[in-house]
C-alpha atoms as one frame of an Amber mdcrd trajectory, in Angstrom:
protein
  -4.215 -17.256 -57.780  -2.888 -19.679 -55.337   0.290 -18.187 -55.070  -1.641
 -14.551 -54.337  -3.308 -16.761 -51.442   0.031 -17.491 -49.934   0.764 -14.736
 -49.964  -2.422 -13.203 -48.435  -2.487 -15.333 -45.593   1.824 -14.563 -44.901
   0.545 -11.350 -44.799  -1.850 -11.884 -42.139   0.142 -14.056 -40.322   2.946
 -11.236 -39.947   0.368  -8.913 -38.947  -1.168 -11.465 -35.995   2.202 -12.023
 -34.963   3.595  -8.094 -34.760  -0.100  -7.658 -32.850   0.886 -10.180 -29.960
   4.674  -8.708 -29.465   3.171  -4.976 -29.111   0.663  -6.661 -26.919   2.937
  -8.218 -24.429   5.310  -5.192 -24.786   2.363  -2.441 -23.596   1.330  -5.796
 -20.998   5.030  -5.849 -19.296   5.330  -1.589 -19.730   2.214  -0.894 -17.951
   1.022  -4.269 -16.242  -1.716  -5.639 -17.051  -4.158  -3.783 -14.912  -3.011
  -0.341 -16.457  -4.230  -1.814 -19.574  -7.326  -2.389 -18.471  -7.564   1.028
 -17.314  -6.319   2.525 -20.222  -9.358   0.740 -22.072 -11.726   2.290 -19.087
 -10.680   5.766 -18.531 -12.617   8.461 -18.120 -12.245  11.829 -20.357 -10.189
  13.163 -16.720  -7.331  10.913 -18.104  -5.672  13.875 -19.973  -4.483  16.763
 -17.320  -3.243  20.246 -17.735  -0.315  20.604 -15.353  -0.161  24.366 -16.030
  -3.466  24.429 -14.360  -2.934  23.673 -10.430  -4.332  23.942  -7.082  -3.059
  25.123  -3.743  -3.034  21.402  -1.394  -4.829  22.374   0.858  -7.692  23.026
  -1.469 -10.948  22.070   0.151  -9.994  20.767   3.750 -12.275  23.149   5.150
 -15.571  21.449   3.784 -14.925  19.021   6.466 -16.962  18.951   9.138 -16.835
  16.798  12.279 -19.778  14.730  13.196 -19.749  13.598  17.132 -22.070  10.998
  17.287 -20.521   7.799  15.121 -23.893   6.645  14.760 -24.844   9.116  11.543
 -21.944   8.697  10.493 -21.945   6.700   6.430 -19.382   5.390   4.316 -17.371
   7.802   2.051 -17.678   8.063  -0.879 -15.873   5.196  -3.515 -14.330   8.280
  -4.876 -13.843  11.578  -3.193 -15.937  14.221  -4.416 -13.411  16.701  -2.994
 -10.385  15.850  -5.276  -8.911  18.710  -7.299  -6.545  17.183  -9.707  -2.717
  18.672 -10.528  -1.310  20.250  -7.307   1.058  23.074  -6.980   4.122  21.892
  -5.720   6.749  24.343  -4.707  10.187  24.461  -2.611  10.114  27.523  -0.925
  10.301  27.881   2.751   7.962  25.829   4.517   6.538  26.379   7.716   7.539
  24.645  10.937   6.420  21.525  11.790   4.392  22.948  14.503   2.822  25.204
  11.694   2.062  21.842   9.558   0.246  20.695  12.837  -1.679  23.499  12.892
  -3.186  22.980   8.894  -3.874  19.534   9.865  -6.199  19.447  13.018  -7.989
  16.205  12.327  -4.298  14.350  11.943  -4.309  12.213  15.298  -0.973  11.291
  17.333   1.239   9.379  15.509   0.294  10.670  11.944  -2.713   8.690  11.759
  -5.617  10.257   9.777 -10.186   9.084   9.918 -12.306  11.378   7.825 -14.057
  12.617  10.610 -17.275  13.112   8.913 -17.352   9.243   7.101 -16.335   5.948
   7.496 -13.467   5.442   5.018 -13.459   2.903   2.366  -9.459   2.152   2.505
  -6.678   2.064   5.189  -3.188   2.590   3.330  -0.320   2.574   5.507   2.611
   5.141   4.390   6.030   3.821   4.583   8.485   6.354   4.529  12.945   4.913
   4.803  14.965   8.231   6.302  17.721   9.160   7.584  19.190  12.755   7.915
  16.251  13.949   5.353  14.595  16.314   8.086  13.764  19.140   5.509  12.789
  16.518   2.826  10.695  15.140   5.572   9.131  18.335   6.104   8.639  19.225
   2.607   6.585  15.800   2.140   4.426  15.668   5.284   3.557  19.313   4.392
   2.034  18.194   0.794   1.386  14.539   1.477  -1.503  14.818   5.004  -3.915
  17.254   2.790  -3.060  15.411  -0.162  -4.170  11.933   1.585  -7.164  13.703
   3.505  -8.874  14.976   0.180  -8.965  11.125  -1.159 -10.631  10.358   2.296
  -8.229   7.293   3.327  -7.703   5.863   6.906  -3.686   6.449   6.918  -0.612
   6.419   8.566   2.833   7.737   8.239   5.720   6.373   9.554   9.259   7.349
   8.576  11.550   4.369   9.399  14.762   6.091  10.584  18.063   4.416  10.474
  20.628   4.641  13.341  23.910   5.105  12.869  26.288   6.452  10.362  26.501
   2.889   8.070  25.819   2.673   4.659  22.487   3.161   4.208  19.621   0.091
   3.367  16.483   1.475   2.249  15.164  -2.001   1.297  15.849  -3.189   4.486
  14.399  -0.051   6.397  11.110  -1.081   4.256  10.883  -4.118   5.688  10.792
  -3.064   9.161   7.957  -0.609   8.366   5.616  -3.397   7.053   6.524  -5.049
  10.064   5.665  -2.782  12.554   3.187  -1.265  10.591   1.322  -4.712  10.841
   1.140  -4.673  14.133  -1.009  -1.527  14.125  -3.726  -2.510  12.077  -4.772
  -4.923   9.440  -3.591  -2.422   6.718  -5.735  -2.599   3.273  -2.539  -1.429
   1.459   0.836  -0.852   2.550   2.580   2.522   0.423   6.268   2.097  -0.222
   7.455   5.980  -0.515  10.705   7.903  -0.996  10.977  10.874   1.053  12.003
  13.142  -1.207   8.972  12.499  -3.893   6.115  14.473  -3.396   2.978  13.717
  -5.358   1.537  16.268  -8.316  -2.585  15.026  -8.728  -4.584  13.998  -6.419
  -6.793  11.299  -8.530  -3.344   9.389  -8.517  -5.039   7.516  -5.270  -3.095
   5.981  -2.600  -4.645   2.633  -2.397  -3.766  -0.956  -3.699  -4.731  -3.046
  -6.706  -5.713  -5.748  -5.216  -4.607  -7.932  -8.368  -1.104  -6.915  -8.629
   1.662  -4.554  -6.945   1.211  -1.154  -8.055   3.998   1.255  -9.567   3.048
   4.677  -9.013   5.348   7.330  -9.560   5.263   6.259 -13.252   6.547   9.766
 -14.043   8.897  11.883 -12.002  10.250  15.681 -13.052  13.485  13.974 -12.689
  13.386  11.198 -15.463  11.206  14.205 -17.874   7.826  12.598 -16.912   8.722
   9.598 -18.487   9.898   5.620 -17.596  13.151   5.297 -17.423  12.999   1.773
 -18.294   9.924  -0.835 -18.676  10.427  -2.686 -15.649  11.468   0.713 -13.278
   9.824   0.023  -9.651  11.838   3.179  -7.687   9.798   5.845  -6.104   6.801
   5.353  -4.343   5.163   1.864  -5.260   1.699  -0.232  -3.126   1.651  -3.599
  -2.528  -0.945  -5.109   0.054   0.253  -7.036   2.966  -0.628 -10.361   1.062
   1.343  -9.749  -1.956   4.026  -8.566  -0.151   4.578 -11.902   1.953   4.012
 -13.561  -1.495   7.137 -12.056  -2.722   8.973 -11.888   0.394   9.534  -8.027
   0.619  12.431  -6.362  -0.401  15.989  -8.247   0.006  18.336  -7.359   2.933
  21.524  -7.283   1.824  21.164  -4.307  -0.789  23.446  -1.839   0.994  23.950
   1.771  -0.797  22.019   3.172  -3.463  20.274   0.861  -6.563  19.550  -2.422
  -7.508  16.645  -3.189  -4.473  13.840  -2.126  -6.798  15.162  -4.079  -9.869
  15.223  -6.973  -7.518  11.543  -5.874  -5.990  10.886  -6.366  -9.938  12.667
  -9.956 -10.227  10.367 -11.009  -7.284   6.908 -10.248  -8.311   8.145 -12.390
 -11.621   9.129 -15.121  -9.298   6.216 -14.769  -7.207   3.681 -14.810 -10.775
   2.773 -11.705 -10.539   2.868  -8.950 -13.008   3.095  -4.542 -12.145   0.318
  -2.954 -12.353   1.637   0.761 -13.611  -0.119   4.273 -12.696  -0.940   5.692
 -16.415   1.949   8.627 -17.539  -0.361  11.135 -17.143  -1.401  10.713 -13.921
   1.742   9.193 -11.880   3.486  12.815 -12.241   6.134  13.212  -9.159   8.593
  16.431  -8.236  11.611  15.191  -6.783  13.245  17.857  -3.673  16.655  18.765
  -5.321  19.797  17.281  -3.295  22.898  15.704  -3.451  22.970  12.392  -2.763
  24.196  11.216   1.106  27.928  10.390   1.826  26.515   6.858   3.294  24.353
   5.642   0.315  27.341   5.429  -1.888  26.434   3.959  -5.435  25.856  -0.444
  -4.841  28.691  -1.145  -6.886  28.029  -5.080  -6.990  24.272  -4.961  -7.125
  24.355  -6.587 -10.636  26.312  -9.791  -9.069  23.147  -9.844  -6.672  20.831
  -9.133  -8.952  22.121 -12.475 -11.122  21.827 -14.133  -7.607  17.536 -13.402
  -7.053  15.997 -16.313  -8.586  18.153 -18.586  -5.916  18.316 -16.117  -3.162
  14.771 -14.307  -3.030  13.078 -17.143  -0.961  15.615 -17.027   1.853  16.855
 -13.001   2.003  13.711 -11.272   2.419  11.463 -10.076   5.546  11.138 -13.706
   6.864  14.828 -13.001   7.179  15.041  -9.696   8.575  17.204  -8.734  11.633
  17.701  -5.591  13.186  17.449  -3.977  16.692  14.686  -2.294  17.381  15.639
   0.927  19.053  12.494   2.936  19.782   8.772   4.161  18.195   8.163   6.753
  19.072   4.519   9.078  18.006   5.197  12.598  16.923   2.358  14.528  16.112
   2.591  14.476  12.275   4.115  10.139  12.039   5.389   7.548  13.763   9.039
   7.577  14.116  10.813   4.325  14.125  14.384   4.152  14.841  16.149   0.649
  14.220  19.281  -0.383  13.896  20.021  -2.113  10.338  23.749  -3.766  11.262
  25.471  -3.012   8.326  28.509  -3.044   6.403  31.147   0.019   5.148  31.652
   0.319   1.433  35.209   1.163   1.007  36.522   3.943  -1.621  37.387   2.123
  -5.009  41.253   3.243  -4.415  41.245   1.298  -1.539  38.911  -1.834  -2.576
  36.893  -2.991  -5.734  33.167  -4.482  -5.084  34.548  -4.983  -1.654  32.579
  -4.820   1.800  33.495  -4.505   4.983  31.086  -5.918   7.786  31.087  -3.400
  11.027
């Protein structure tokens, strides 16, 4: 009898245990405020991506209203939203015609529902350089796409001078801080230029609790994670959690490792990810090759040993660059800065060496 008791309770002790391990394992997939959303969703968490909608479904119910004073709040949640988007790369129009779709888009690519007050202002933060038709493709999907969840918004594509290796992380930086001097941004959108969004409910605001992955599931990686603590793509922080974790680190030069390090930092910082659920954070990336100056980071696992000492000291209370110019096109604001830089030499010629210009 006793021995049956033992046994009984080794049981249940196995079982508590394996309980707490898948526990923490869903908590460090999908962060913490996923799960809370998994518990909460509505039955619109399942979506039927063979079913989609032209972007620039619904625009049109928009109408103006001159005097501010009847103006009202939006709506929490946009009763104009339409779900999985079609998302094609055929020939866009010009940028001129992507004016054109988007009358209410102001100087500078900044966006008010002009029928509402909105709830949220989300700043878009877009690193580029020679990407002008992946630039095109996005703005095209991404002004509609923003409109219909009835933000306050921004765009501005952070351009970097020169023909250097590239430094996205760095180039992300810069657009927090000069987005910052805009406005007191509610959110602040970290986004890839060539990822373009596939549902509209996927909304482009923060959690105010912890940063936010969002392009949980690209075309690219089958509409899956590629691993559980993946931060790439398109990602919001607000400005607060962001200075909490020191932004991205500077001295990532070509492509990978920045967003494993983004990772390292919230850790540091005691934070956890909030994730956008599978079936909702669905991306299509633009096909290309990737650029001659964003070689592969062939040391970034050196730095990445390096974060827990460095992440304090390399981040944007480091940053330094040379402003160049902003400038406001009709459809963003462009801001070209110089990064510095370094030259990553062909592995004939040097292993995991750099060259500062």
């Amino acid at each position: 009898m006793m021995s049956s008791l033992h046994a009984d309770k080794s049981l249940f002790l196995l079982f508590l245990v394996f309980s707490q391990i898948v526990f923490i394992l869903i908590l460090y997939r999908h962060g913490a405020s996923s799960l809370l959303q998994g518990f909460l969703a509505s039955p619109q968490g399942s979506w039927d991506y063979s079913k989609t909608h032209n972007v620039y479904t619904n625009l049109s119910v928009f109408i103006p209203l001159s005097d501010e004073k009847m103006m009202t709040h939006c709506p929490l949640k946009s009763p104009i939203l339409v779900g999985p988007i079609t998302v094609i790369f055929a020939k866009l129009p010009s940028e001129r015609g992507i004016v054109k779709k988007n009358p209410f888009v102001q100087s500078g690519g900044q966006y008010r529902p002009p029928h509402c007050f909105a709830h949220y202002k989300s700043a878009i933060i877009i690193p580029h350089r020679n990407r002008e038709l992946h630039l095109r493709y996005l703005l095209y999907y991404l002004h509609p796409f923003l409109q219909r969840q009835q933000l306050h918004y921004r765009i501005y594509v952070i351009h970097q001078a020169g023909n250097g290796t590239f430094n996205r992380a760095k180039l992300l930086n810069v657009g927090v801080k000069e987005a910052l001097k805009n406005e007191d941004w509610d959110c602040l959108i970290m986004h890839d230029v060539d990822l373009i969004p596939e549902n509209d409910y996927n909304l482009y605001i923060c959690d105010h609790r912890y940063p936010k992955h969002m392009s949980s599931a690209m075309d690219k990686f089958k509409y899956s994670l590629p691993y559980w603590s993946y931060f790439g793509g398109v990602s919001a922080v607000t400005p607060e959690q962001y200075l909490r974790m020191n932004g991205f680190p500077n001295t990532y030069w070509g492509w990978g490792g920045e967003d494993d390090d983004m990772f390292m930092r919230i850790q540091l910082a005691g934070m956890t990810i909030s994730r956008t659920p599978l079936s909702l954070g669905h991306y299509k990336m633009i096909p290309h090759k990737r650029d001659k100056e964003n070689q592969e980071n062939k040391i970034r696992f050196t730095l990445l040993k390096k974060t827990k000492r460095t992440w304090k000291q390399d981040g944007i209370n480091s940053l330094d660059i040379q402003l160049i110019s902003v400038e406001e096109a009709q459809l963003y604001t462009n801001i070209t800065v110089d990064v510095g830089g370094i030259t990553i030499l062909p592995p004939e010629k040097s292993k995991d060496i750099w060259t500062f210009l």
